[in-house]
C-alpha positions, 0 to 999 in steps of 0.5 A: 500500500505505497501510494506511488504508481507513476500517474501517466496518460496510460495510467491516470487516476479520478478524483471525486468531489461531493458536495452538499448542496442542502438548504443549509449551505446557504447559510453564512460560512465562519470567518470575517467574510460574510459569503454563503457556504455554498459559494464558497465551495463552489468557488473553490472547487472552480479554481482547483479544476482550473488549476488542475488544468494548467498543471497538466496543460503541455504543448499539444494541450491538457493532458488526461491524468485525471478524470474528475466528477463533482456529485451534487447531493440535497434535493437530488444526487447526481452530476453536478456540472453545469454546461456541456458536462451537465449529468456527465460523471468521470469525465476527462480533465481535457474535457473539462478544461475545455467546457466551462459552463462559462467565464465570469470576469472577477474583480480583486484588489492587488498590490500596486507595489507602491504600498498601495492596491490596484483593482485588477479583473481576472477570468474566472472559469465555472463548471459547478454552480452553488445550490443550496436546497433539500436535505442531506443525503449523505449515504446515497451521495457515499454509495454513488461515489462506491460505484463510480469508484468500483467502475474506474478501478475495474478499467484501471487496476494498477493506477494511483487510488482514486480520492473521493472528497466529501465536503459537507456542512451537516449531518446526514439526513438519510441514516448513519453515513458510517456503513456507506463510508466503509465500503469506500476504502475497501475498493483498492488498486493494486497500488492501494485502498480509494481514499475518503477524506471529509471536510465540515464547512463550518458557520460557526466562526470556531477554530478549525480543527484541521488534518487530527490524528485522533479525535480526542479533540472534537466536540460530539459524536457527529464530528468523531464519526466524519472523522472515522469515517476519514482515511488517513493521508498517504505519506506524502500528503502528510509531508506536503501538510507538514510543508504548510505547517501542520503537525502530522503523525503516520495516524493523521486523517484527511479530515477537517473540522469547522472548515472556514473559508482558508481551510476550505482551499487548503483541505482540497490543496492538500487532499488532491496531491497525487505523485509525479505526472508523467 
């Protein structure tokens, strides 16, 4: 279980996310800033296929190391792209660089080097949309990720394990997600089990309780149970998060707890490092 098979075009891997899009994700997200749960992890997740694709774009174009999804769980369970892509689930990175739902114009202050800041526009590629409606379906959103996972590695059984990203504000709505976690880990390649980290979006303002190695810390039993339900980082993930400055162990978990809006970008920086791309 190394976690080090070369990641090619011949041998890529998946990463999917899951996201919930239930009524509460409208609400506020902890931190000074005041942005709704759901925009912030929309936009976060925006800007890491982005950047995703800039990281695997050579001459010829974006190369197909990876194959993502976005699952949408509230209302509905399913795709959650927008545009072209919309009810598609694994699809090639090439494919998504090239079908953005569309190109916003965003607006930021910079540094003018002056001392002073300078506003500057930016395009801004969006394939997943902020929803906020329904309940949580957890088990249902885990147990569709077990299938797509089972599907990948039936096609590609010597790739890097596939990572599933689960990034939820609430408890789950149709039963103890524990059981449909647990299926989860046990698909494995034959360079390791599938990875399942999770990351509780906060609106609480509380201090974050980022990348444990137990759960003596957190505060009830929901909490413990997202954190069981969390592999634990690969090696070099942990040495990438000890990088950042994050205490690790060999039993830190790929878990986050009353994530604010910086927790949110650094869980899928973190949660998405793979090996080398050849």
């Amino acid at each position: 279980m190394t976690y080090a098979a070369e990641i090619s075009r011949s041998n890529p891997t998946c990463f999917l996310f899951l996201v919930d899009q239930s009524a509460s994700m409208g609400d506020p997200i902890g931190g000074e800033v005041p942005q709704r749960k759901a925009d912030v992890v929309a936009d976060a997740i925006n800007r890491l296929l982005t950047e995703l694709s800039v990281k695997c774009a050579k001459e010829e174009g974006v190369r197909d190391y990876f194959h993502v999804a976005v699952i949408g769980y509230g209302h509905a369970v399913g795709s959650a792209f927008t545009g072209t892509l919309a009810g598609r689930d694994l699809v090639p990175l090439s494919e998504v660089a090239e079908n953005p739902a569309r190109v916003e114009e965003r607006r930021k202050k910079v540094p003018d080097g002056a001392g002073g800041l300078v506003e500057t526009a930016s395009s801004f590629p969006v394939w997943l949309d902020p929803v906020a409606n329904g309940g949580t379906p957890m088990c249902r959103a885990l147990s569709y990720a077990e299938s797509l996972v089972s599907r990948w590695l039936a096609e590609h059984p010597g790739c890097f394990p596939p990572i599933v990203l689960n990034l939820t504000d609430g408890e789950s709505t149709d039963g103890d997600p524990t059981a449909a976690a647990s299926t989860i880990p046990l698909q494995v390649s034959t360079d390791g089990s599938v990875l399942l980290f999770n990351l509780h979006v906060s609106g609480a303002g509380a201090s974050p309780t980022t990348f444990p190695d137990s759960d003596a810390s957190l505060p009830d039993a929901y909490s413990r149970t997202l954190f069981g339900m969390s592999s634990p980082l690969p090696p070099h993930m942990r040495s990438y998060a000890a990088q950042q400055g994050f205490g690790t162990s060999d039993a830190t978990r790929g878990f986050v707890y009353n994530a604010d809006i910086a927790s949110v970008v650094q869980f899928l920086d973190i949660g998405t490092r793979a090996t080398d791309l050849r």
